[in-house]
Rosetta silent file (secondary structure, phi, psi, omega in degrees, C-alpha in Angstrom):
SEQUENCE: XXXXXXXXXXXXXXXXXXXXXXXXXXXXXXXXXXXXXXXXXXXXXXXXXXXXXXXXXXXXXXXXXXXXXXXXXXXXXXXXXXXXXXXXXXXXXXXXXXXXXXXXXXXXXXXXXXXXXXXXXXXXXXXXXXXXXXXXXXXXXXXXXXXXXXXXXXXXXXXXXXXXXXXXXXXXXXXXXXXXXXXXXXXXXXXXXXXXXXXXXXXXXXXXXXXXXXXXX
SCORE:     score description
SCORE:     0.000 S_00000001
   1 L     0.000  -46.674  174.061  160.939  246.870   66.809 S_00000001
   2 L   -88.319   81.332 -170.824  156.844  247.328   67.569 S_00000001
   3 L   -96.304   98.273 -173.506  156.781  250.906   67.811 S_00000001
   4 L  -111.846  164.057 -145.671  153.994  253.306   67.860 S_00000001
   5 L  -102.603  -38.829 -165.036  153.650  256.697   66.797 S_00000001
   6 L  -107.310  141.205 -154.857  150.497  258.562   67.623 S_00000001
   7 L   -95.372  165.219 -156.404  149.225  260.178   70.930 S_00000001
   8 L  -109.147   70.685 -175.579  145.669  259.530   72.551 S_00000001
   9 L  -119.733  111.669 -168.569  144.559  262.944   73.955 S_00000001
  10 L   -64.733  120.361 -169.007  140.982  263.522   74.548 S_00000001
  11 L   -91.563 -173.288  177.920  139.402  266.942   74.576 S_00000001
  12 L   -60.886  -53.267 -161.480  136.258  268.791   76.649 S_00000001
  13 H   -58.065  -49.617  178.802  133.797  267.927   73.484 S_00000001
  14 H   -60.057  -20.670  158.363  135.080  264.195   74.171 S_00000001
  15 H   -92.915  -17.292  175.915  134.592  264.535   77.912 S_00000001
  16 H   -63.212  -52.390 -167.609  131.161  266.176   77.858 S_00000001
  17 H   -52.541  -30.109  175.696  130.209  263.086   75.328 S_00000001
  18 H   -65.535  -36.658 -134.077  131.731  260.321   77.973 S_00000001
  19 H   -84.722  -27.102 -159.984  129.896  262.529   80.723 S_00000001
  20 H   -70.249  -79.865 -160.830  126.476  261.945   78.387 S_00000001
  21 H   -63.012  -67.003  159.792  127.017  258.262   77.851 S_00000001
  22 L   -87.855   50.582 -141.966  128.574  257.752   81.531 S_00000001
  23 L   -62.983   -3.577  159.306  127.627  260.229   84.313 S_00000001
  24 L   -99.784   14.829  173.677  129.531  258.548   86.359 S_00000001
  25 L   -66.570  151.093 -171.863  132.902  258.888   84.567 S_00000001
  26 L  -107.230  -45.348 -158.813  135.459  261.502   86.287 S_00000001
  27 L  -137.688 -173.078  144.922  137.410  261.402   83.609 S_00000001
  28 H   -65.610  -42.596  146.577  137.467  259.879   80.022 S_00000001
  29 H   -14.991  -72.706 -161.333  139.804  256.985   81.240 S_00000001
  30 H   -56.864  -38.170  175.693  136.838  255.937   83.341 S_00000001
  31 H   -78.149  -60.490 -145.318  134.418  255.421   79.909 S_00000001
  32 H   -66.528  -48.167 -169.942  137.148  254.093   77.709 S_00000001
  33 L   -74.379    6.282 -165.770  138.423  251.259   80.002 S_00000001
  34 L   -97.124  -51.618 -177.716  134.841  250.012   80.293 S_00000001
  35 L   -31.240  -19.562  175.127  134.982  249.167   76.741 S_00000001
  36 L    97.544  167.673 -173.403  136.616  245.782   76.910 S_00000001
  37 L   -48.484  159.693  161.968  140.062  244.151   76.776 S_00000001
  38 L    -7.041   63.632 -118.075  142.746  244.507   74.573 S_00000001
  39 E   -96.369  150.931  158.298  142.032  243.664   70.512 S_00000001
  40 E  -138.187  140.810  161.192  144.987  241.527   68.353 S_00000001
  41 E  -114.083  150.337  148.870  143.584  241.044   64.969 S_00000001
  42 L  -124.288  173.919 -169.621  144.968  238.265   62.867 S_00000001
  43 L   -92.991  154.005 -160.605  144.055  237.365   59.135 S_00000001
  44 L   -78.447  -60.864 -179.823  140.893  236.072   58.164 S_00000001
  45 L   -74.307  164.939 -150.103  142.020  233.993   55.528 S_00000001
  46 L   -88.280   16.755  163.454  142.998  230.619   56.440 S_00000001
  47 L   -78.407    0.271  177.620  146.523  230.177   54.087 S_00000001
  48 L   -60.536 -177.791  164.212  147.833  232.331   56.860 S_00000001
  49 L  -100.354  -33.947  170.644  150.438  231.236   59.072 S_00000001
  50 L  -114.936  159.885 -158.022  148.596  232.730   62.028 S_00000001
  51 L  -157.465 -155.165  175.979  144.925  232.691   62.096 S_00000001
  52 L   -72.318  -65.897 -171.210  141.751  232.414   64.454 S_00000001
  53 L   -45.706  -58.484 -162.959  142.549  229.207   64.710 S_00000001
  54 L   -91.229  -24.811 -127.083  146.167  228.398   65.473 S_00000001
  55 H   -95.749  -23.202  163.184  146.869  232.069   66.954 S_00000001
  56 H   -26.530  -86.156  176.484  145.847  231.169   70.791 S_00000001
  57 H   -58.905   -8.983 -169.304  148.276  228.255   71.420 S_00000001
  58 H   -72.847  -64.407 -168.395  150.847  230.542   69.331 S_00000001
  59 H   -59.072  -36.881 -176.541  150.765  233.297   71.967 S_00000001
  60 L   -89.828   15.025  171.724  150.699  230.860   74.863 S_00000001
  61 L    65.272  102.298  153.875  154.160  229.270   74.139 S_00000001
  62 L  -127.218  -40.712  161.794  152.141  226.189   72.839 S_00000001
  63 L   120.676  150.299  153.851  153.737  225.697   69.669 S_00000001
  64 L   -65.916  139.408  168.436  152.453  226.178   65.836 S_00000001
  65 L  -137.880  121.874  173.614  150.050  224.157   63.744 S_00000001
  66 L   -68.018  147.651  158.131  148.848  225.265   60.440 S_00000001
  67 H   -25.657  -56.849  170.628  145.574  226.363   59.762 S_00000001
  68 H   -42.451  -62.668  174.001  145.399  223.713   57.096 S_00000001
  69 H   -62.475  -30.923  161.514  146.213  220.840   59.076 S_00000001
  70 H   -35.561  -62.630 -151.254  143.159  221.864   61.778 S_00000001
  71 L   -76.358  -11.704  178.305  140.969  221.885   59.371 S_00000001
  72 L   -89.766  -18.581 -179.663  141.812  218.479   58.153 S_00000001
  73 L  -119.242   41.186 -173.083  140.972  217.593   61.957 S_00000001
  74 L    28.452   42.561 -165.591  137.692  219.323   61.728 S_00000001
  75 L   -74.309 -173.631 -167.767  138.621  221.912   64.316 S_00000001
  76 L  -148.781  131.306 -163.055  136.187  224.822   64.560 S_00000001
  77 L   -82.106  123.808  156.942  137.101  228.488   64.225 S_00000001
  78 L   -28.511  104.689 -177.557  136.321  230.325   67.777 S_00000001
  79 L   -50.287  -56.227 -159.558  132.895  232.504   67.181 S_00000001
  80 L  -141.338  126.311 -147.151  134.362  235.152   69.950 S_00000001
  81 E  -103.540   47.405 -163.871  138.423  234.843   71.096 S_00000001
  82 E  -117.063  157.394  175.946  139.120  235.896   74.501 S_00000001
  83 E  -153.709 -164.796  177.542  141.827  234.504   76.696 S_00000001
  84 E  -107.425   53.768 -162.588  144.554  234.705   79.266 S_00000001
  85 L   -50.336  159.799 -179.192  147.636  235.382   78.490 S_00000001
  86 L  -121.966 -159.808  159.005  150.665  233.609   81.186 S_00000001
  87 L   -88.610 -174.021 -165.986  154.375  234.096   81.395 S_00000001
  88 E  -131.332  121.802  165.538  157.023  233.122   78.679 S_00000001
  89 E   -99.806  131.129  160.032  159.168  230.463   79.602 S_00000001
  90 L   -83.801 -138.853 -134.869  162.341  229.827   77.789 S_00000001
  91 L  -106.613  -12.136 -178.011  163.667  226.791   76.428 S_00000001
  92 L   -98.705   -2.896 -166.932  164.738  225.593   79.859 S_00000001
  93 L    58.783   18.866  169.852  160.935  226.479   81.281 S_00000001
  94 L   -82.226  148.119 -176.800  162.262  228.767   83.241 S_00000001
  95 E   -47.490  147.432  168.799  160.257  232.461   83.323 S_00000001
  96 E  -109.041  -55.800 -148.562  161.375  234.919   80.401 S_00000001
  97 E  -132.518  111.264 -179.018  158.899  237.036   80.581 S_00000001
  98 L  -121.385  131.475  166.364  155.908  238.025   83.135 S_00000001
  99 L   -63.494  126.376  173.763  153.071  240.606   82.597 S_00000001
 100 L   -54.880  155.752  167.080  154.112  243.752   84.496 S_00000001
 101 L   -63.371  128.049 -167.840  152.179  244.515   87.155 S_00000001
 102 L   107.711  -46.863  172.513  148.770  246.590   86.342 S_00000001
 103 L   -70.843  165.387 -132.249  148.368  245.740   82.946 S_00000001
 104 L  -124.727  115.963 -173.295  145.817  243.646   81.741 S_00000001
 105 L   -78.040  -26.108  175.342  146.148  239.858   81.207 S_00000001
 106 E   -49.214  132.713  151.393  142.947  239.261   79.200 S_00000001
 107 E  -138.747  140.055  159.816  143.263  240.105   75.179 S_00000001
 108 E  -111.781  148.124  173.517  140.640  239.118   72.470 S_00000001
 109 E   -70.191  119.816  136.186  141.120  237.873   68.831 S_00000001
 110 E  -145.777 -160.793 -165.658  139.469  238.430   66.430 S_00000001
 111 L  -123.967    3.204 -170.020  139.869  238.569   61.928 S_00000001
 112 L  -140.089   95.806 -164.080  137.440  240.932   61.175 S_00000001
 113 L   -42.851  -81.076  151.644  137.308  244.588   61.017 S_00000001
 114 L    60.407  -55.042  156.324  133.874  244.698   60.310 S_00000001
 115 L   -92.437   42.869 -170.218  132.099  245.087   63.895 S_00000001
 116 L  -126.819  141.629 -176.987  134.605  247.081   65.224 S_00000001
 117 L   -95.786  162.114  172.197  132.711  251.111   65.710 S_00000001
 118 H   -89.248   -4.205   96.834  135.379  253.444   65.659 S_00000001
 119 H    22.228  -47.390 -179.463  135.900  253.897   69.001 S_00000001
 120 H   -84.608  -11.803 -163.494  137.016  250.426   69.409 S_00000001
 121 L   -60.983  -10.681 -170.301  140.242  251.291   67.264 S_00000001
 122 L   -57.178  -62.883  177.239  141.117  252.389   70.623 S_00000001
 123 L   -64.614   -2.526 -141.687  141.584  249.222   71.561 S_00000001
 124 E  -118.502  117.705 -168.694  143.196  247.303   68.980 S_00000001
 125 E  -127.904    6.992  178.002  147.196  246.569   70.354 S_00000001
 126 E   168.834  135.669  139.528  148.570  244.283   67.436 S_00000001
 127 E  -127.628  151.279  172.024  148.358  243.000   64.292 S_00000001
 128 E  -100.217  153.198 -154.958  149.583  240.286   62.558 S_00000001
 129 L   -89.129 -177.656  167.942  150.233  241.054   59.071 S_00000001
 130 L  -124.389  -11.592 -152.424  150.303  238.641   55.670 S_00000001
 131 L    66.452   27.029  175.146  152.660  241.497   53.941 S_00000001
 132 L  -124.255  156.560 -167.662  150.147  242.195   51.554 S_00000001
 133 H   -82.957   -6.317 -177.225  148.065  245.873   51.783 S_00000001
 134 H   -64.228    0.877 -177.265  144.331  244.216   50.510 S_00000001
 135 H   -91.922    8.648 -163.907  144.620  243.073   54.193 S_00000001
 136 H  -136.356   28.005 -170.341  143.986  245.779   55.196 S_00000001
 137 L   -74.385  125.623 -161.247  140.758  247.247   53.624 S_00000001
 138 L    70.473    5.477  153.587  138.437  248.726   56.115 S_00000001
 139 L   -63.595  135.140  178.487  141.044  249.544   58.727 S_00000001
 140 L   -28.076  -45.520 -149.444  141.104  252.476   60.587 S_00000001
 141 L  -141.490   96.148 -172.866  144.554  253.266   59.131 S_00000001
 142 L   -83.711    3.413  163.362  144.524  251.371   55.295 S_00000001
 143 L  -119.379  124.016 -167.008  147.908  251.495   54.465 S_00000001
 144 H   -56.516  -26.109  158.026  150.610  249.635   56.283 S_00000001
 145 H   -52.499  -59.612  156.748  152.863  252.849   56.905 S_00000001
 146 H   -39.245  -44.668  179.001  150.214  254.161   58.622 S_00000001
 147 H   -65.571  -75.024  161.183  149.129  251.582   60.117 S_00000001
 148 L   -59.371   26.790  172.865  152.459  250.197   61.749 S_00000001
 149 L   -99.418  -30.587 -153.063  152.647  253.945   62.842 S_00000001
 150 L  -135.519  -51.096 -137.527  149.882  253.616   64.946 S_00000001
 151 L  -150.619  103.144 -178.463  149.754  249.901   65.997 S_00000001
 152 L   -42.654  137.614 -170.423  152.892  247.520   66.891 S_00000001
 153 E  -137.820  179.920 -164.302  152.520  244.916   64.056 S_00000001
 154 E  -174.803  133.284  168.840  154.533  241.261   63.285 S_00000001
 155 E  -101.252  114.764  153.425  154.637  239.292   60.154 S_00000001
 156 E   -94.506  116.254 -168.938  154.894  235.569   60.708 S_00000001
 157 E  -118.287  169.583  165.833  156.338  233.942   58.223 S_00000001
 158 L  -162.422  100.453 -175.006  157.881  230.217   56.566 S_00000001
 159 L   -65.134    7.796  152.443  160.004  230.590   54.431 S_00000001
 160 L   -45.344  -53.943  178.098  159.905  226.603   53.899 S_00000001
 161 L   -47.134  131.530 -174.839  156.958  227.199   52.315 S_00000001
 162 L   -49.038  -49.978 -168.819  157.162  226.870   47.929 S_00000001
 163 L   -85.778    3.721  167.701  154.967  229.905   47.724 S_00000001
 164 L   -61.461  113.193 -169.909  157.031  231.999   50.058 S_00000001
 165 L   -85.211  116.618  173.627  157.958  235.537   49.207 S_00000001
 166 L   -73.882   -2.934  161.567  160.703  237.471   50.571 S_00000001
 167 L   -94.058   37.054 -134.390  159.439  240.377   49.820 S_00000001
 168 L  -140.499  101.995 -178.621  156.671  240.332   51.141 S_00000001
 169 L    74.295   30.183  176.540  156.363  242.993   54.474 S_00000001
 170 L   -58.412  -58.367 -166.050  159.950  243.789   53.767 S_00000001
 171 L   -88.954   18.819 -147.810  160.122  247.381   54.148 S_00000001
 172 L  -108.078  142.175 -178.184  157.186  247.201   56.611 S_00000001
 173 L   -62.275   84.146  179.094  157.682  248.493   60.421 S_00000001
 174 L  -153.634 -142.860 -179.330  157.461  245.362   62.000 S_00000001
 175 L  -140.725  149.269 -174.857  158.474  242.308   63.669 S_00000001
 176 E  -130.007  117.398 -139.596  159.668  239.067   61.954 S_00000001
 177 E  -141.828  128.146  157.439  159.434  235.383   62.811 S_00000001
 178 E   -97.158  121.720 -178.684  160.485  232.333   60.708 S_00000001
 179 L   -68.604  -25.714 -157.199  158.553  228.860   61.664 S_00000001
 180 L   -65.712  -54.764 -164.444  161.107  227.784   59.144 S_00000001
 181 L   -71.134  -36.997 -167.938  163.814  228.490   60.985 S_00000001
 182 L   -58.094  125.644  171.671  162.262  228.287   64.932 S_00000001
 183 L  -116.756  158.836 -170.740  163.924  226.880   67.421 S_00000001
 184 H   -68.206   -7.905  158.590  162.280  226.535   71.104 S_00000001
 185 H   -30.028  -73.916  171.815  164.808  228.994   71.860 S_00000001
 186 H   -76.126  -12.436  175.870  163.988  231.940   69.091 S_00000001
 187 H   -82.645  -29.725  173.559  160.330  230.765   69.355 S_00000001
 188 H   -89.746  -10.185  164.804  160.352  231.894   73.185 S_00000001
 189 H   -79.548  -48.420  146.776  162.488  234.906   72.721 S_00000001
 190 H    19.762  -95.523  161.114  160.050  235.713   70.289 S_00000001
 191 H   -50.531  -25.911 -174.287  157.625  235.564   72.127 S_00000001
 192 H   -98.158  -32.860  178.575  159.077  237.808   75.227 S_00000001
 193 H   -91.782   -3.575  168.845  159.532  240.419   72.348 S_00000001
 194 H   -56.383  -78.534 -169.879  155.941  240.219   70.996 S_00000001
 195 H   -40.853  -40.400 -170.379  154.392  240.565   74.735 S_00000001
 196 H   -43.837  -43.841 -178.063  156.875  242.990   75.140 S_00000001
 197 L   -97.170   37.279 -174.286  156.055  245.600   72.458 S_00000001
 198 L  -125.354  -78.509 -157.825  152.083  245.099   73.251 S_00000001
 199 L   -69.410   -9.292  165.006  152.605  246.130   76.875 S_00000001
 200 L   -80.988  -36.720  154.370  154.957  248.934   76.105 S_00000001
 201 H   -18.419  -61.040  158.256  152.519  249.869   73.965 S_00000001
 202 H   -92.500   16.865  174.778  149.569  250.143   76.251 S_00000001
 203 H   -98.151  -42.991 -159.393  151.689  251.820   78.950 S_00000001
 204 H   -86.872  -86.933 -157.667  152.762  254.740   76.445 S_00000001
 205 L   -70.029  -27.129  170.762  149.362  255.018   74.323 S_00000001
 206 L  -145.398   91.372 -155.703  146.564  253.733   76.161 S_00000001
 207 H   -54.425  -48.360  146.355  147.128  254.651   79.918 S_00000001
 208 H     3.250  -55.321  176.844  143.397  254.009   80.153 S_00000001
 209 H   -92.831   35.970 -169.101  144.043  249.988   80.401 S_00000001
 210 L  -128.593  134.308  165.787  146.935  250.647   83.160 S_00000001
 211 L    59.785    7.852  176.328  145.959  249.741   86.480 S_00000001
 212 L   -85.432  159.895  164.643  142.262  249.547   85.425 S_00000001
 213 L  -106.047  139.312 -169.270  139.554  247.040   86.616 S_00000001
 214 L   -54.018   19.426  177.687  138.353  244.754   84.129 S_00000001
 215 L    -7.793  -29.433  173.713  134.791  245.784   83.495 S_00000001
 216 L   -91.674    9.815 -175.524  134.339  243.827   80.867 S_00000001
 217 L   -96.183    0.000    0.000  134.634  240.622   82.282 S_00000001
């Protein structure tokens, strides 16, 4: 459902430059995992369904709260995003889902392309989408075909909502969630297929994070 398309292989010019920057790298693996955990982006504006805000307790089988309603409870958007992912429990709280062994439980948030060098695109292992393409201005990869091509990607949507389009991320490679609709059932299978396509993800494309030690923590 999260699929990605393009392979990570690093040449001699790209190993002299790690050997420059790290003389003690062996390999390019050794600079690149130094770089820090795992990037999710979500969207910056706050009519989203997932956000800065919200997108934390989302991930952690917590439940949803709009953006809106935080903000009505003066909540404060997270300067810098990093957390701890668990297992996925289903509906019975029994485990669904556990991170395989080796991969990396840490991922950071953040909404804003902005700081990211390019280099970091490396790192970047999900986004969640709005279904519109201005959301995507200053991305590595600026069109959502591209884009979902490259980077497993998931629209959450609720279709409860008045202004809610169905067409909106129709044709787009991605994964699809209704709030409207969510039961704790489909919110924790969900959830097992979100984690799912992230860590298949970094297994196939960025080996680099497999079995690594966290250096950046």
């Amino acid at each position: 459902m999260m699929e990605a398309k393009v392979d990570f292989t690093p040449g001699l010019d790209e190993m002299i430059l790690y050997k420059l920057i790290d003389p003690q790298a062996t390999q390019p693996d050794d600079f690149l995992k130094k770089k820090g955990p795992p990037i999710i982006i979500v969207p910056l504006n706050t009519t989203a369904t997932i956000t800065k805000y919200n997108v934390k307790d989302f991930l952690l089988g917590n439940g949803h709260k709009s953006t809106l309603e935080l903000l009505t409870k003066n909540a404060i958007k997270p300067e810098k995003l990093v957390f701890e992912r668990t297992e996925i429990l289903d509906d019975h709280k029994l485990p669904l889902y556990t991170i395989p062994n080796g991969l990396p439980a840490e991922v950071e948030v953040i909404d804003s392309v902005n700081d990211l060098k390019i280099d970091d695109w490396d790192r970047v292992v999900g986004v969640f989408c709005v279904g519109k393409e201005w959301q995507f201005k200053g991305f590595k990869w600026e069109n959502s075909t591209d884009l979902f091509n490259n980077v497993p990607g998931v629209y959450v949507m609720d279709q409860s909502e008045p202004s809610f389009d169905p067409n909106l991320a129709k044709d787009w490679k991605v994964g699809r969630f209704d709030l409207s609709t969510s039961t704790p059932l489909t919110y924790s299978r969900f959830l097992e297929s979100f984690w799912k396509s992230i860590d298949s993800h970094i297994k196939e494309k960025k080996p680099w994070y497999v079995n690594s030690t966290p250096y950046w923590s």
